[in-house]
C-alpha positions in Angstrom: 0.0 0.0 0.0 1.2 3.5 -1.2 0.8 5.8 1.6 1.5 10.0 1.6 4.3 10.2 4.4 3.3 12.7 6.1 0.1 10.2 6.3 1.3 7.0 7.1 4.4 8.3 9.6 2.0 11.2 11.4 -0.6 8.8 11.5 1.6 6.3 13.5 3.0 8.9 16.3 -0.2 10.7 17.2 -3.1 8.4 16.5 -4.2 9.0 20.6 -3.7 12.5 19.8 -6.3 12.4 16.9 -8.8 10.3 18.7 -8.4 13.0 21.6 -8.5 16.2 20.3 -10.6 16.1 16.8 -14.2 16.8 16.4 -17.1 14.9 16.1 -19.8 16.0 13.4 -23.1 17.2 14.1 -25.8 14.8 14.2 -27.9 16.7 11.7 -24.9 16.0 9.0 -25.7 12.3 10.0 -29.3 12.7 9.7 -29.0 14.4 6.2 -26.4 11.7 4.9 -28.6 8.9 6.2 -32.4 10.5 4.3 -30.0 11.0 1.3 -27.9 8.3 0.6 -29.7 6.5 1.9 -28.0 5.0 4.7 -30.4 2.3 6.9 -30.7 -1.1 8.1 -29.6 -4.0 5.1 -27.4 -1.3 3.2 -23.6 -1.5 3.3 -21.2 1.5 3.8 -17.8 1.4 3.3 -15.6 4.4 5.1 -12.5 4.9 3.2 -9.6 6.5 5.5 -11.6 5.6 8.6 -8.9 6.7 11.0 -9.8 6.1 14.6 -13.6 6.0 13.8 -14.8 9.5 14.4 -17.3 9.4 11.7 -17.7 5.5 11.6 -19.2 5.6 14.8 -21.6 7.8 13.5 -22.7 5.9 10.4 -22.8 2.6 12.9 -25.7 4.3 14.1 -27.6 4.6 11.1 -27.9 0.5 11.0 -26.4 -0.1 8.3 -23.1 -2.8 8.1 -20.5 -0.7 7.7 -16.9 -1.8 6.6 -14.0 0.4 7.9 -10.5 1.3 5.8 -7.9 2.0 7.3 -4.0 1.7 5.7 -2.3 2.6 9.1 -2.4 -0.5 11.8 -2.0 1.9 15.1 -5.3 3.9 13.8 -7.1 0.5 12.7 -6.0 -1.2 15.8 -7.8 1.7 18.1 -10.7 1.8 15.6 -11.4 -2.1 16.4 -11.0 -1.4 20.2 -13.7 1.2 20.0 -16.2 -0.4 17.8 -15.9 -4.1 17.8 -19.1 -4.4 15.6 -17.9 -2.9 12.6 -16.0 -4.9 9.9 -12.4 -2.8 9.8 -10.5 -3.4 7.0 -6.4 -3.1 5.9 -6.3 -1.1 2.6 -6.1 2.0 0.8 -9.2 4.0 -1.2 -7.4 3.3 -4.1 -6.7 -0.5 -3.5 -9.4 -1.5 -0.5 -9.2 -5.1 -1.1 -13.1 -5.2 -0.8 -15.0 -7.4 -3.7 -16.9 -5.9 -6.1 -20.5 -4.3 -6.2 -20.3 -4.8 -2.0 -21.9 -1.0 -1.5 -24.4 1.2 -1.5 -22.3 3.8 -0.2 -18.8 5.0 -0.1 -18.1 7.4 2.9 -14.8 9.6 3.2 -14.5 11.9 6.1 -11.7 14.3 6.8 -9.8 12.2 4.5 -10.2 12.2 0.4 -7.3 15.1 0.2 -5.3 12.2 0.8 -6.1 9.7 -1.7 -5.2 10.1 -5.8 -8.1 10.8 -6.8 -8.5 9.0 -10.2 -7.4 6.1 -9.0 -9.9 6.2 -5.7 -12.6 6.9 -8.4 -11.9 4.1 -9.7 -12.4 2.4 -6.6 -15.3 3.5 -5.6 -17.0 2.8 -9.3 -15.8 -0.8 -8.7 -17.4 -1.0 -5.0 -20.6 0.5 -5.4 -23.8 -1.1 -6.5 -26.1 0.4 -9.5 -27.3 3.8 -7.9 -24.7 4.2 -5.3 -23.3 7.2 -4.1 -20.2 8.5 -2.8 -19.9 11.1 0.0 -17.5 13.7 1.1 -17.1 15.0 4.8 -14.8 17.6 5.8 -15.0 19.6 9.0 -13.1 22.9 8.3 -11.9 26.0 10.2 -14.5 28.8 10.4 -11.2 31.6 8.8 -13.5 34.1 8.6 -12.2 34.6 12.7 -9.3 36.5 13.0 -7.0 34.2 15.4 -8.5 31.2 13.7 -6.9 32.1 10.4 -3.6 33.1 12.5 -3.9 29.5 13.7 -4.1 28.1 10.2 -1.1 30.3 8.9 1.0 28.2 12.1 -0.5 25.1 10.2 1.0 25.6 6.8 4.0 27.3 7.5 6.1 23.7 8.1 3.9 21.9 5.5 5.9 20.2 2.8 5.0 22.0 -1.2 3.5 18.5 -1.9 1.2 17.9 1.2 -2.5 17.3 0.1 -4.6 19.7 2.2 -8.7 19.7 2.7 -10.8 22.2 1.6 -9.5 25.3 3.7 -12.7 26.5 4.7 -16.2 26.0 4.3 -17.0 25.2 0.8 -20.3 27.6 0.8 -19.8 29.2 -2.7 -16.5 27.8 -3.5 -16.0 26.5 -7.1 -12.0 26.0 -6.0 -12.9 23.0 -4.0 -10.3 21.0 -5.9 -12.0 17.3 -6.0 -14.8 18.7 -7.7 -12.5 19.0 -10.8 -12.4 14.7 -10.9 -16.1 14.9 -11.8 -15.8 17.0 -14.7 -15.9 15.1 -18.0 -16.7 11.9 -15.5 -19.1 9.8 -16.9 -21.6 8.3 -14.9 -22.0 10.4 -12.1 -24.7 13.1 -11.4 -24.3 16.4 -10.2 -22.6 17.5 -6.7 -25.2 18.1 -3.6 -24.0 19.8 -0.4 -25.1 21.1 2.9 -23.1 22.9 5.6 -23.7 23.1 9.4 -21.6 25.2 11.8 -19.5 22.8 14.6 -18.5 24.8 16.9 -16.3 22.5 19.4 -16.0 23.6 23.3 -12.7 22.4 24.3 -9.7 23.6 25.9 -6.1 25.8 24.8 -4.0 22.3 26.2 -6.4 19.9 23.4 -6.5 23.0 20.4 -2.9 22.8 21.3 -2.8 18.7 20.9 -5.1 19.1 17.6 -2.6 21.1 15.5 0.6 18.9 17.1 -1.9 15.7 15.9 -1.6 16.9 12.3 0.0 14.5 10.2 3.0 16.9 8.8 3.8 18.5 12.0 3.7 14.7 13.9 6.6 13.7 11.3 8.8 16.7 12.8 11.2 16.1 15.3 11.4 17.2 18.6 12.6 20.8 18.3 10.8 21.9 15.6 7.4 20.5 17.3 8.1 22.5 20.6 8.7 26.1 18.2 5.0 25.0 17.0 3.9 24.7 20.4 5.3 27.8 21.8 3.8 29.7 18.9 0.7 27.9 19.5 0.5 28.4 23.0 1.7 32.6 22.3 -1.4 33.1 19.8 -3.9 31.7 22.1 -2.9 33.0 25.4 -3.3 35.9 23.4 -6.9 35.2 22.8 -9.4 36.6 25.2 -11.5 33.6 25.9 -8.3 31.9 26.7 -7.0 33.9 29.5 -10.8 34.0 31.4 -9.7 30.4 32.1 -8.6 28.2 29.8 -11.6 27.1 28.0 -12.0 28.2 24.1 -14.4 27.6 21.2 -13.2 26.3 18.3 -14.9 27.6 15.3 -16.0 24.6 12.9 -18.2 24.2 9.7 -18.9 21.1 9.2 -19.4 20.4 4.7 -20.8 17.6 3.4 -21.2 16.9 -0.3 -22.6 13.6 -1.9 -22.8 12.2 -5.8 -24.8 9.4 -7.0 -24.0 7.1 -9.6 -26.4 6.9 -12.5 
């Protein structure tokens, strides 16, 4: 399996850190996703890039059999320990070793940047069933904050030129969303749907701290250069009023959701 290496190193070092510190995703994204897809009991999901499970959990609850990918063992092995009813799977979106025709759905949250997307197309044509769609879920950072978009310039700043990045904020108007360009000229696909919900995520400086530190390209630094991220980290927040009434901050989500059907 051909892994990024930001991916498949990051992934390794910090997979408690991603279970700890990410988000969830509302339950009305769920709810939408289920009515549309749809997703309900005797349908099959597949969830490509699974990770630790954050949005398997979520489509477990839909009753549907859901079968997890997952390319890096230490996020697959937490993934089983949390959800011991779900079928989880070594493999890549573009190679998931799954047989063909076995979905309804295909599910990737937080993690088609990753993936080459012609050949994950591919994929996903081979593993759905006639009238199957494919869904996209990304939470983003609400940039239109001030010291959220000084948090996302920290972000970028060590990332390598060829690091595959997610949508950079909410895709509400934005024709640069740069999957949507692996549709075009496509056949057999219909058009693009979407729906965005706002996420915001109560947490603390010490776990928004532990969120960016989880992120695959910084997890690969070593130890120096990960403490002059924290430091500048830990500078912009204390910096942030919320932050110094006592620790507690909100981070600012939106939480985008886009699905296609096959015809």
């Amino acid at each position: 399996m051909t892994l990024h290496h930001a991916a498949g190193v990051g992934s390794q070092r910090a997979a408690g850190l991603y279970e700890r510190s990410r988000p969830s995703y509302p339950m009305a994204a769920l709810a939408a996703l289920a009515d549309a897809l749809p997703l309900q009991a005797g349908r099959t999901a597949v969830d490509l890039g699974a990770g630790t499970g954050k949005f398997t959990r979520l489509l477990a609850l839909t009753g549907a059999e859901v079968l997890a990918v997952e390319p890096v063992p230490e996020m697959r092995e937490r993934l089983a320990a949390l959800l011991p009813g779900v079928v989880v799977t070594a493999g890549t979106a573009e190679a998931t070793g799954l047989p063909d025709g076995c979905a309804d759905a295909v599910v990737a949250a937080q993690s088609w940047h990753w993936f080459q997307e012609t050949d994950a197309l591919d994929e996903v044509e081979r593993l759905l069933r006639p009238g199957g769609a494919l869904a996209l879920v990304w939470n983003t950072y609400d940039t239109s904050v001030p010291w959220v978009r000084d948090f996302q310039d920290i972000f970028f700043r060590l990332a390598p030129r060829d690091l595959p990045s997610p949508p950079l904020a909410s895709g509400i108007g934005d024709p640069d969303n740069r999957w949507r360009r692996s549709f075009e000229g496509r056949p057999g696909w219909g058009r693009v749907h979407e729906r965005h919900w706002p996420n915001p995520h109560s947490t603390t400086v010490e776990d928004v701290v532990e969120r960016m530190m989880s992120s695959s390209h910084i997890a690969v630094l070593d130890a120096a250069e990960q403490e002059r991220v924290r430091a500048d980290l830990e500078s912009l927040l204390g910096a942030h009023e919320p932050t110094r009434r006592g620790g507690d901050i909100e981070m600012p989500y939106m939480t985008d959701v886009y699905w296609v059907r096959r015809r």
